[in-house]
TORKOL-4160 file (C-alpha; in steps of 0.2 Angstrom, whole numbers, padded with zeros to 4 digits, m for minus):
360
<pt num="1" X="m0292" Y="m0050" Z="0007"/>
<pt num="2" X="m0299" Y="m0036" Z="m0006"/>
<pt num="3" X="m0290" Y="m0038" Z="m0021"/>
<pt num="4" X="m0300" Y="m0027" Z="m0029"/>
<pt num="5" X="m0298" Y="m0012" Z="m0019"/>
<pt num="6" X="m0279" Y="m0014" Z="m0018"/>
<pt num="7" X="m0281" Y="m0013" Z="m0038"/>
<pt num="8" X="m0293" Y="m0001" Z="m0037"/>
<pt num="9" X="m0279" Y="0011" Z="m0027"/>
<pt num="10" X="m0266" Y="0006" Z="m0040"/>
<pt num="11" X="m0276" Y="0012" Z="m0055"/>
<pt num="12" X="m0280" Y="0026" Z="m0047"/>
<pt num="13" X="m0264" Y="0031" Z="m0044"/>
<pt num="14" X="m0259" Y="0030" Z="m0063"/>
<pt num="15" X="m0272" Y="0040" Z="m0067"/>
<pt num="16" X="m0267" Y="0053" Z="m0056"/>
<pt num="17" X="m0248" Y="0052" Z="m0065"/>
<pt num="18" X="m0240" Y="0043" Z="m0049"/>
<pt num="19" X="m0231" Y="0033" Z="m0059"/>
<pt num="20" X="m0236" Y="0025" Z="m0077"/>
<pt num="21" X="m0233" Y="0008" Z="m0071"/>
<pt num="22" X="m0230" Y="m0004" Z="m0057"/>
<pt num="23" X="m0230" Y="m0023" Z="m0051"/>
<pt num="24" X="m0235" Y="m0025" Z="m0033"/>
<pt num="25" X="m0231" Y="m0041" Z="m0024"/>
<pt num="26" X="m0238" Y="m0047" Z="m0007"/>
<pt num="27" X="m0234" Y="m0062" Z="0005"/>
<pt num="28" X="m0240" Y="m0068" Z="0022"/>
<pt num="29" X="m0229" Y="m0081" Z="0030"/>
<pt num="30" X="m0219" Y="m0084" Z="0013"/>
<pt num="31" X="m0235" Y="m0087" Z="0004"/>
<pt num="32" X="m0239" Y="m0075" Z="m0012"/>
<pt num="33" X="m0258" Y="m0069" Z="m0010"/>
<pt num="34" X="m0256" Y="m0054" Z="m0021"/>
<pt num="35" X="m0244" Y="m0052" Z="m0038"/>
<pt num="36" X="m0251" Y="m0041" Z="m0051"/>
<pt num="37" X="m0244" Y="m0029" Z="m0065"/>
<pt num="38" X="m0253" Y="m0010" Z="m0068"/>
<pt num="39" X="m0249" Y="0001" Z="m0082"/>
<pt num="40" X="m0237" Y="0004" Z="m0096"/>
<pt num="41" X="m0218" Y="m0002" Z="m0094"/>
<pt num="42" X="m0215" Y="0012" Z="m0109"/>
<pt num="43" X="m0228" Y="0024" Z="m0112"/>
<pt num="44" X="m0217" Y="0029" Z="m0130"/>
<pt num="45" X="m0218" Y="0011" Z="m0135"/>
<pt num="46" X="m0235" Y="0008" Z="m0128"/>
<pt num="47" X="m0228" Y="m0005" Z="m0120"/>
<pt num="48" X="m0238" Y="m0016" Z="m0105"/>
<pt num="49" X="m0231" Y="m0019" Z="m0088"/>
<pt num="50" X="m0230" Y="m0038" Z="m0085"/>
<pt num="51" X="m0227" Y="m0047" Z="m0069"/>
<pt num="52" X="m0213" Y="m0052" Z="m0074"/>
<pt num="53" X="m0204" Y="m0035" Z="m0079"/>
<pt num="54" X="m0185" Y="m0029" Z="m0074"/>
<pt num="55" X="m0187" Y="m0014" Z="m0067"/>
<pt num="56" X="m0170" Y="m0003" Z="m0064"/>
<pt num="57" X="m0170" Y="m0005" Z="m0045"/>
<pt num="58" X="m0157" Y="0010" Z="m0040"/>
<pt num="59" X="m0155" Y="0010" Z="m0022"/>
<pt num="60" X="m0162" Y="m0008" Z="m0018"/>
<pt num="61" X="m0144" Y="m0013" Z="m0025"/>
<pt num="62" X="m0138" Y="m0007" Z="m0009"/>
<pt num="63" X="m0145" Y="m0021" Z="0002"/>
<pt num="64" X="m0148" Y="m0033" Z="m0009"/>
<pt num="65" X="m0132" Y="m0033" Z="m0017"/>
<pt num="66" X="m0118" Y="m0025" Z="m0009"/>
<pt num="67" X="m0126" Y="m0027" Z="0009"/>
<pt num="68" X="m0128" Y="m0046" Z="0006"/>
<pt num="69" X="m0110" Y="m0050" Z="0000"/>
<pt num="70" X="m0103" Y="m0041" Z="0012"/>
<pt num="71" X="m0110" Y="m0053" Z="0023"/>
<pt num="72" X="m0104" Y="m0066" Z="0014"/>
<pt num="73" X="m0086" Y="m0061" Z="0016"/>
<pt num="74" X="m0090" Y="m0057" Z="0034"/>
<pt num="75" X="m0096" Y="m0075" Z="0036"/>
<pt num="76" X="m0081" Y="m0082" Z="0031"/>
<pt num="77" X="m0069" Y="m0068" Z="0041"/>
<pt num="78" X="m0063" Y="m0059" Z="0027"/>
<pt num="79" X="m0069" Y="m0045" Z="0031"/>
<pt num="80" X="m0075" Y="m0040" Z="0050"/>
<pt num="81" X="m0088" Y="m0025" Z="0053"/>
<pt num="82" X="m0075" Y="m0016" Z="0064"/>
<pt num="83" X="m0062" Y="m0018" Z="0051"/>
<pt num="84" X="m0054" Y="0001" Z="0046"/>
<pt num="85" X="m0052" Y="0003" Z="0028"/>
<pt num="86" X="m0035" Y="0009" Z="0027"/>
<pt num="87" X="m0032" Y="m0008" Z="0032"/>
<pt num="88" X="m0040" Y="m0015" Z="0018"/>
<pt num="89" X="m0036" Y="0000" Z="0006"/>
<pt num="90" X="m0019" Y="0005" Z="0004"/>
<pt num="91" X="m0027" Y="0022" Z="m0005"/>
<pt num="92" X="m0034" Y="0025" Z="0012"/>
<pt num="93" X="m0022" Y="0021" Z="0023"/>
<pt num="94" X="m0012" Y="0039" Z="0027"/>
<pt num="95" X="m0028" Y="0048" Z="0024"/>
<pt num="96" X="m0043" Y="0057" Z="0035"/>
<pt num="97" X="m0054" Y="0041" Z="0030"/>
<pt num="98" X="m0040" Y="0027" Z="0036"/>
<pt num="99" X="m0053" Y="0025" Z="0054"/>
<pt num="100" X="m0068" Y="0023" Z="0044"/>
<pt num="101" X="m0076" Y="0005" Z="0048"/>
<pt num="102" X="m0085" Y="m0006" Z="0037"/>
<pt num="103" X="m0098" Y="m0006" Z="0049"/>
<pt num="104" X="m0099" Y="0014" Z="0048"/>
<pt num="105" X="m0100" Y="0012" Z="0026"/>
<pt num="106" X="m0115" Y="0002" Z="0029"/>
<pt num="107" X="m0122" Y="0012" Z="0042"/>
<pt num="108" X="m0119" Y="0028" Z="0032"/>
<pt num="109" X="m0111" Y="0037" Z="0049"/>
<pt num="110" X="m0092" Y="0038" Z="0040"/>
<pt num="111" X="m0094" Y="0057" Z="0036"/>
<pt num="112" X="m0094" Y="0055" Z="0017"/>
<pt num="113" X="m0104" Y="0066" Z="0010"/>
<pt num="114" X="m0123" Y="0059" Z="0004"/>
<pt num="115" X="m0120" Y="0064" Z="m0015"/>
<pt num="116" X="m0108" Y="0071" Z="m0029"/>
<pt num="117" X="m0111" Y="0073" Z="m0046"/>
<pt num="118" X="m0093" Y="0064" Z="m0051"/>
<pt num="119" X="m0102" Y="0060" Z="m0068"/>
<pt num="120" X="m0097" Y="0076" Z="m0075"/>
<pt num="121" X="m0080" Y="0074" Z="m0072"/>
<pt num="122" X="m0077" Y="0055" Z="m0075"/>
<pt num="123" X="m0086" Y="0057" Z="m0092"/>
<pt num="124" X="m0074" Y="0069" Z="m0098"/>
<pt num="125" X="m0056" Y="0059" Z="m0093"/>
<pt num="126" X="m0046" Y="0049" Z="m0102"/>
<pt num="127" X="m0042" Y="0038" Z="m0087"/>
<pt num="128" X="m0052" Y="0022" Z="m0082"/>
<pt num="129" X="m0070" Y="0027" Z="m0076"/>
<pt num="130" X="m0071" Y="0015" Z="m0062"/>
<pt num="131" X="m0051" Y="0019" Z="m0057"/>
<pt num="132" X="m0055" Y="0038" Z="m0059"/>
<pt num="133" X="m0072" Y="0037" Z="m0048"/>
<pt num="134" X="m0060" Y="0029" Z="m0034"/>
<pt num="135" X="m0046" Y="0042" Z="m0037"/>
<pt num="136" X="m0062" Y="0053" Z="m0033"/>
<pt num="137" X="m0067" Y="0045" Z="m0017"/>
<pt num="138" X="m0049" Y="0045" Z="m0011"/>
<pt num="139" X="m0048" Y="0062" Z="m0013"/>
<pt num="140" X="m0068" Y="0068" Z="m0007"/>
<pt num="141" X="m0068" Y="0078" Z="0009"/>
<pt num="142" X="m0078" Y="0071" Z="0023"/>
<pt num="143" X="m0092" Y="0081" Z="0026"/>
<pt num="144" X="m0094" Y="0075" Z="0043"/>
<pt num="145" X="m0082" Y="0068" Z="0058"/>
<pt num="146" X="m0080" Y="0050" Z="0057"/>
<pt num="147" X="m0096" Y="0041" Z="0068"/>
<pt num="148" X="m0103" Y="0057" Z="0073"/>
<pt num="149" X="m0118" Y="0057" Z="0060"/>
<pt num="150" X="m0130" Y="0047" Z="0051"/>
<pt num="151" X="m0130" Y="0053" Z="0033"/>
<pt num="152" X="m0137" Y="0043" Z="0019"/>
<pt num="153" X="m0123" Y="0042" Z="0006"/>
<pt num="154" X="m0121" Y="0034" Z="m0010"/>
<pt num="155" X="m0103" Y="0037" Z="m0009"/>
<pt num="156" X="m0100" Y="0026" Z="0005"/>
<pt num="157" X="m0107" Y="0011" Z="m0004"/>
<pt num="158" X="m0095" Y="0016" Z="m0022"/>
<pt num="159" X="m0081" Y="0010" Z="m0005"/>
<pt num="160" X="m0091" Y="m0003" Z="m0002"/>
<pt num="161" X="m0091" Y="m0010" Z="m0015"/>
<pt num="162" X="m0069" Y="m0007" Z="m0019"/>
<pt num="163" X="m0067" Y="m0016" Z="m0001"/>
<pt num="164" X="m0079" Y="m0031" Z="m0008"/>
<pt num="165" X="m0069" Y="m0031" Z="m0026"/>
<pt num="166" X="m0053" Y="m0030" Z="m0018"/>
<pt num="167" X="m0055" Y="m0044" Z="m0004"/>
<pt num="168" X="m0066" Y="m0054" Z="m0014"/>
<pt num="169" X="m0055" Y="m0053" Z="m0030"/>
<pt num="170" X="m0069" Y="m0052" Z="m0039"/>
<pt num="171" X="m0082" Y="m0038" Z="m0046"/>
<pt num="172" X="m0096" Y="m0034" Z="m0035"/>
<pt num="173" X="m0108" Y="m0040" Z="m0049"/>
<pt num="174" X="m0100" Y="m0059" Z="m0051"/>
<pt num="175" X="m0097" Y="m0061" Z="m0033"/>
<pt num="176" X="m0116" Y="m0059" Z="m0027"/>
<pt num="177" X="m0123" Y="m0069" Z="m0043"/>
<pt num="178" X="m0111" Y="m0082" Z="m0040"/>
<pt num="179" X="m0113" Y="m0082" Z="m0020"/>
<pt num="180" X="m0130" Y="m0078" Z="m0015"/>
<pt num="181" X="m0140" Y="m0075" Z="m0029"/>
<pt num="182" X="m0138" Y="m0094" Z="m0041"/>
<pt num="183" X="m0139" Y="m0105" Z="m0026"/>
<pt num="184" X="m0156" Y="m0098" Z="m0020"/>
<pt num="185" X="m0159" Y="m0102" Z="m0038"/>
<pt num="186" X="m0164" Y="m0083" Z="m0043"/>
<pt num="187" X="m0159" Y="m0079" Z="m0061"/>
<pt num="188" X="m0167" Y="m0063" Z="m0065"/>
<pt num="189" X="m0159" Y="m0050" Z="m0053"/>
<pt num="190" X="m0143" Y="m0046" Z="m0061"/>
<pt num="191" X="m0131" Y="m0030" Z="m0066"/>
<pt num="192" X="m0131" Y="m0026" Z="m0086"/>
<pt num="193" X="m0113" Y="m0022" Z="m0090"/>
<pt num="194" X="m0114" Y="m0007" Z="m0099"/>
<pt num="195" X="m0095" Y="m0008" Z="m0107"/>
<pt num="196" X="m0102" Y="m0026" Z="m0117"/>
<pt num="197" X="m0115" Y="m0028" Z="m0128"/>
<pt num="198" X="m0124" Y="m0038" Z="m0115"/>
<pt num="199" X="m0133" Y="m0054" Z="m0118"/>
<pt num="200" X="m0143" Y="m0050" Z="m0105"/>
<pt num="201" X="m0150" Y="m0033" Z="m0112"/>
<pt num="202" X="m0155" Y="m0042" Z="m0127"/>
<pt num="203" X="m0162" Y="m0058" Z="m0121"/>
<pt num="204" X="m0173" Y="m0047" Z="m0109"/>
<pt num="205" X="m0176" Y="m0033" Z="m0121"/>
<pt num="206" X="m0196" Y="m0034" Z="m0121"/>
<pt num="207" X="m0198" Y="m0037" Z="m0100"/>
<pt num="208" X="m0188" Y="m0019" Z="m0093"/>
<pt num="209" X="m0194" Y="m0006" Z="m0088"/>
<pt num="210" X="m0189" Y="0010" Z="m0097"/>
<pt num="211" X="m0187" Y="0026" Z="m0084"/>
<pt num="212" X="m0181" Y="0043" Z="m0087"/>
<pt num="213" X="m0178" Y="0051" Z="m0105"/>
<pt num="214" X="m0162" Y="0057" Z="m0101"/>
<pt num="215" X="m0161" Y="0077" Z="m0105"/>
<pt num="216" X="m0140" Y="0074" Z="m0108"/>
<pt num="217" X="m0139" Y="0057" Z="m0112"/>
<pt num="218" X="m0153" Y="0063" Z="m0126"/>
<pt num="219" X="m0162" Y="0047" Z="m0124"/>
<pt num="220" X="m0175" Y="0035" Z="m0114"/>
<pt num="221" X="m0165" Y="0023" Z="m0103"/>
<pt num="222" X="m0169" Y="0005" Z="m0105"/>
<pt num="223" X="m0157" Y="m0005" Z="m0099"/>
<pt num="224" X="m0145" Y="0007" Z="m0095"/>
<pt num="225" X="m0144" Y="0013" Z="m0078"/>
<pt num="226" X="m0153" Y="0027" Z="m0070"/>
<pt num="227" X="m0141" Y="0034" Z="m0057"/>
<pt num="228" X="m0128" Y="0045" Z="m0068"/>
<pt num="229" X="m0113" Y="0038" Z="m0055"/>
<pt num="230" X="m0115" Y="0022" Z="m0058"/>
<pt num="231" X="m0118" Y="0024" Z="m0078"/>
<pt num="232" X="m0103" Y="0034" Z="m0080"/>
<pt num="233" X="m0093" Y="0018" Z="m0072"/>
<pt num="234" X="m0099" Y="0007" Z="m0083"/>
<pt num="235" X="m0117" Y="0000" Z="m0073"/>
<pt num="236" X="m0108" Y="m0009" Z="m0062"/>
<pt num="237" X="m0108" Y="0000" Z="m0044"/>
<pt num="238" X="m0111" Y="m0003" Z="m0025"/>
<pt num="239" X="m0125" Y="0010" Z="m0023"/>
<pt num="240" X="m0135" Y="0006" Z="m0039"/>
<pt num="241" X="m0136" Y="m0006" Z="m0053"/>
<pt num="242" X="m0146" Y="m0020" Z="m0051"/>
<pt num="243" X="m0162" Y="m0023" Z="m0061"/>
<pt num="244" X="m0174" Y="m0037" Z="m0057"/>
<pt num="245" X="m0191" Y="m0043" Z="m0056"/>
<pt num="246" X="m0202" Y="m0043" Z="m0041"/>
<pt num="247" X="m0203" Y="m0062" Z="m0040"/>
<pt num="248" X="m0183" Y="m0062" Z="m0037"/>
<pt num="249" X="m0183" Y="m0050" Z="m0023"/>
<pt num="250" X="m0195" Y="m0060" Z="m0016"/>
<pt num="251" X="m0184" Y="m0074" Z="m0018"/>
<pt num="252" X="m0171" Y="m0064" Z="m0008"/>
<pt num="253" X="m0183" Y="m0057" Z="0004"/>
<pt num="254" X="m0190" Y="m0075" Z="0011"/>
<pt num="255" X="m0169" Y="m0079" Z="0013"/>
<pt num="256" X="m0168" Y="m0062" Z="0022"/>
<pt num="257" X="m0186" Y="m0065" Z="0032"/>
<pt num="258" X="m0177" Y="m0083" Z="0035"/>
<pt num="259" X="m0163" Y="m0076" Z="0044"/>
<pt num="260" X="m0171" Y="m0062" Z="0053"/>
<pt num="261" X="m0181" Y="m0077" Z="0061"/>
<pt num="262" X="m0167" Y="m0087" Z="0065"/>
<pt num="263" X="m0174" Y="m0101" Z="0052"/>
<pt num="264" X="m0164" Y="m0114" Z="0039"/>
<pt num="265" X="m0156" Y="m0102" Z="0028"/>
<pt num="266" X="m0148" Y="m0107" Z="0011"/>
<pt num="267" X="m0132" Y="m0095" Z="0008"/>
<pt num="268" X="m0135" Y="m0080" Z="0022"/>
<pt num="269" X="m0128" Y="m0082" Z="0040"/>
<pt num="270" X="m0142" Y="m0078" Z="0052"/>
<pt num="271" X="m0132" Y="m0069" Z="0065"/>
<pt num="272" X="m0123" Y="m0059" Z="0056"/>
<pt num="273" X="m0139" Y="m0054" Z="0047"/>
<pt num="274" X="m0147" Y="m0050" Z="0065"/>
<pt num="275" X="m0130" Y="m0040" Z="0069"/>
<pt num="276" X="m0133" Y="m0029" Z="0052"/>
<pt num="277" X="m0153" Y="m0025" Z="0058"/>
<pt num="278" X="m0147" Y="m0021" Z="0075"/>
<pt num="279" X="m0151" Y="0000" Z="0081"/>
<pt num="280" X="m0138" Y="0011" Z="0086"/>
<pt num="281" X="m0143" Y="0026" Z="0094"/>
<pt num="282" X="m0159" Y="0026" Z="0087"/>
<pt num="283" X="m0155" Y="0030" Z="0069"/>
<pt num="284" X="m0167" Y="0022" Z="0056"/>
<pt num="285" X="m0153" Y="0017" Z="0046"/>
<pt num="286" X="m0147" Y="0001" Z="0051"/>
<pt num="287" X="m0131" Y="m0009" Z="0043"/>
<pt num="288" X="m0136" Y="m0010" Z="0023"/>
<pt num="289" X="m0156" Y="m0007" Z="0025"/>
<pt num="290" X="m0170" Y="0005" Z="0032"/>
<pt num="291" X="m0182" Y="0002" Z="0044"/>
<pt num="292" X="m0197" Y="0013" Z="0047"/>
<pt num="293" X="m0195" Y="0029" Z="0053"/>
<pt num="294" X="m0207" Y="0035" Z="0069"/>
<pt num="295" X="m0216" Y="0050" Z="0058"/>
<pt num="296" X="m0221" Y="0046" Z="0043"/>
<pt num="297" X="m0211" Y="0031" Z="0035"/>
<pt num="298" X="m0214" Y="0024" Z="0017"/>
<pt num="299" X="m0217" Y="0010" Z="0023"/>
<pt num="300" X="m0233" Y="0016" Z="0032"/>
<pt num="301" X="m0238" Y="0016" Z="0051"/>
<pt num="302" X="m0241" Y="m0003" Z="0053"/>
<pt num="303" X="m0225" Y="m0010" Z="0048"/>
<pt num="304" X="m0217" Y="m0014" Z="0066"/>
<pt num="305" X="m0200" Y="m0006" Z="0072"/>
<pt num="306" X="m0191" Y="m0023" Z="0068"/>
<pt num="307" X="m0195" Y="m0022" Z="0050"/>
<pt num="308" X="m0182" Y="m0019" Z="0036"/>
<pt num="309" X="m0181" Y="m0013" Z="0018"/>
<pt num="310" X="m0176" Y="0001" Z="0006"/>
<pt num="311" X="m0182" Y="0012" Z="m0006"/>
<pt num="312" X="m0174" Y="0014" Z="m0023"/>
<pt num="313" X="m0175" Y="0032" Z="m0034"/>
<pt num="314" X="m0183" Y="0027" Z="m0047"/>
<pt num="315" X="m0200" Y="0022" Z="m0040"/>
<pt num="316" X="m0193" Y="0003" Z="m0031"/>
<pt num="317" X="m0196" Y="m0003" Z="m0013"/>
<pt num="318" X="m0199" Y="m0019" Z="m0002"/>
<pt num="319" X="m0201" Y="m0020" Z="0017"/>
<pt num="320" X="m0202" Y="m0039" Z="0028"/>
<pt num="321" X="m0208" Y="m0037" Z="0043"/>
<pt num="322" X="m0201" Y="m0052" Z="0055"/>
<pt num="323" X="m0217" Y="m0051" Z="0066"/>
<pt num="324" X="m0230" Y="m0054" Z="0054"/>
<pt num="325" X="m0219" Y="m0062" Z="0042"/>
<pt num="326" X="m0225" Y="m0049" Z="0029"/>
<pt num="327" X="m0216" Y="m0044" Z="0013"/>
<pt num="328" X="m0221" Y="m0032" Z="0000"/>
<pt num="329" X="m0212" Y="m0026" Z="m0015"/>
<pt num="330" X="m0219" Y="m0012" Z="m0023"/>
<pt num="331" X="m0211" Y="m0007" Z="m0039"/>
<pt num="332" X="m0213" Y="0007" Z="m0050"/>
<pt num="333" X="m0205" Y="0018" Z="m0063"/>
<pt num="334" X="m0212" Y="0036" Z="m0057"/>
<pt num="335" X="m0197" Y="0043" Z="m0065"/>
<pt num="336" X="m0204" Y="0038" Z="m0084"/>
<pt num="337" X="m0202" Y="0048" Z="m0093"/>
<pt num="338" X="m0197" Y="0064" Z="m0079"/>
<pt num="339" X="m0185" Y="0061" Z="m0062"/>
<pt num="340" X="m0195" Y="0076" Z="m0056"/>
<pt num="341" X="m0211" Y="0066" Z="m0054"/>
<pt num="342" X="m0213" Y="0063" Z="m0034"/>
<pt num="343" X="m0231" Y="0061" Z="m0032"/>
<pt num="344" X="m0225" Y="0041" Z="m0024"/>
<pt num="345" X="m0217" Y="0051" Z="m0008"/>
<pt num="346" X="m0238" Y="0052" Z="m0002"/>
<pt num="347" X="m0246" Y="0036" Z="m0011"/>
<pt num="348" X="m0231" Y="0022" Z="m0006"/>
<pt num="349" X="m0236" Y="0026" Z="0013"/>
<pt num="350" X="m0255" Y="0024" Z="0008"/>
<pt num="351" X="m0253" Y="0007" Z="m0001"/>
<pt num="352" X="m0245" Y="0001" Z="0012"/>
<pt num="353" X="m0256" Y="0006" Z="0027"/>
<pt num="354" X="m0270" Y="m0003" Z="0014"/>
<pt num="355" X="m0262" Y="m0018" Z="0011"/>
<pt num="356" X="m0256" Y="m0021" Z="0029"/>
<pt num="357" X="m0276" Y="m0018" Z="0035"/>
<pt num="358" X="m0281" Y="m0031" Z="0022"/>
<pt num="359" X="m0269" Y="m0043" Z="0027"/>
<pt num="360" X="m0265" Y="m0043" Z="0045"/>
């Protein structure tokens, strides 16, 4: 394997303003061959990117949190994936959305719509954020009919993670850490709370990964969530949230990769992880994850069709790929210090397509 090269691509692309930072970690057959940190964690503090850096992960919070406990539950029959959630949400039940299957949230074919801005609203009520973000989704229109569409939607896994809190009894943030993530032994994938003054900010101060400066907040975010949502709540949310290091989501991804194979798993049931990476109709979206799309995926073109992962806003990604037993977790904060900075949409594919050629 050419170390170098890959490097070589990886400096490159911070030169060219891809991203001012990343950490890039590669395995074959559950083996590390490559780990390495590029760049500036915060380019205002002049701060280096370490292995070992939290990165805001945004969107990978949807597989590797909320995805993952709602197995869980599922595992234990809870919750089923045909289960309506006016069955499980009294708020729902008399409503449009009473049909909508947990299957269908996770699949993002439930006709919500992909995106509202409800931070504008929730920051100016007097109510509880997370109660008045709920009122909100009660009250959204579908955009769609129910299972007619795939539509990625953030707001279907803000329900997501309700139906987890209410079954569970617990918070979407204690349940996972207490469920999946602690008996695999992982310790630095974690929500930061963002209504405590949180041990965890502080004790991991120097490691994250700052991202955008914030035109309304009126500050660079460190440790303070990205997505505007899930902020507004509180930092706590079922599409976005999690921070971690690359060394935990591999972690996560060699239980995942475990499952998918049908090997000795620790906390995640095997078939009902194969039933979430199952196709319907073709979409790419399966139950909680991404799988590469025919024309130009971000994974790249070698990745086969049976592989899963996700992309996350703010520069985040992994893919397995249950054939070669590959994992790569690429993560990046190209939104430091501007969300408008997209130049990863061309260079993730790239990386990829490099790394697979050197590997397999």
């Amino acid at each position: 394997m050419d170390k170098d090269r890959i490097s070589k691509e990886m400096e490159q692309a911070i030169l060219k303003g891809v991203f001012p930072g990343a950490v890039l970690l590669c395995a074959a057959n559950q083996k590390i061959v490559f780990h390495e940190s590029y760049g500036m964690a915060d380019i205002f503090e002049k701060r280096k990117m370490r292995k070992d850096s939290i990165f805001d992960l945004a969107s990978l919070t949807k597989p590797l949190a909320t995805t993952l406990a709602l197995s869980k539950l599922i595992e234990r029959h809870q919750v089923f994936l045909d289960q309506k959630t006016g069955s499980i949400l009294k708020e729902f039940k008399t409503s449009p959305k009473a049909d909508i299957t947990i299957d269908m949230l996770l699949r993002h074919t439930s006709g919500f719509p992909a995106l509202r801005e409800y931070f504008r609203k929730i920051i100016k009520t007097d109510e509880n954020p997370r109660q008045y973000l709920r009122h909100l989704l009660v009250h959204e229109p579908l955009e769609n009919n129910i299972g007619e569409r795939q539509i990625y939607s953030d707001l279907g896994f803000m329900v997501l993670s309700w139906i987890i809190e209410k079954i569970a009894g617990q918070r979407l943030d204690r349940f996972v850490s207490e469920q999946i993530y602690y008996p695999l032994e992982i310790d630095d994938l974690f929500f930061i709370d963002l209504n405590l003054k949180n041990e965890k900010f502080n004790k991991y101060r120097q490691k994250i990964v700052a991202t955008q400066k914030c035109p309304w907040r009126k500050k660079v975010l460190k440790g303070e969530v990205d997505d505007d949502n899930a902020w507004a709540v509180g930092g706590i949310e079922g599409h976005a949230g999690l921070f971690g290091d690359a060394g935990s989501i591999y972690k996560l991804c060699c239980e995942i990769l475990n499952a998918l194979l049908n090997k000795s798993t620790k906390v995640l049931a095997p078939d009902i992880i194969k039933t979430f990476v199952q196709k319907n109709n073709q979409y790419d979206m399966v139950a909680g994850f991404d799988t590469p799309s025919k024309k130009n995926s971000s994974s790249g073109q070698f990745f086969s069709a049976s592989s899963v992962g996700h992309l996350g806003f703010t520069g985040t990604s992994f893919w397995i790929d249950p054939e070669t037993s590959l994992i790569i977790i690429f993560l990046t904060n190209r939104v430091h210090p501007l969300r408008s900075n997209e130049g990863i949409k061309k260079f993730r594919p790239q990386i990829h397509d490099l790394i697979y050629s050197e590997l397999i």
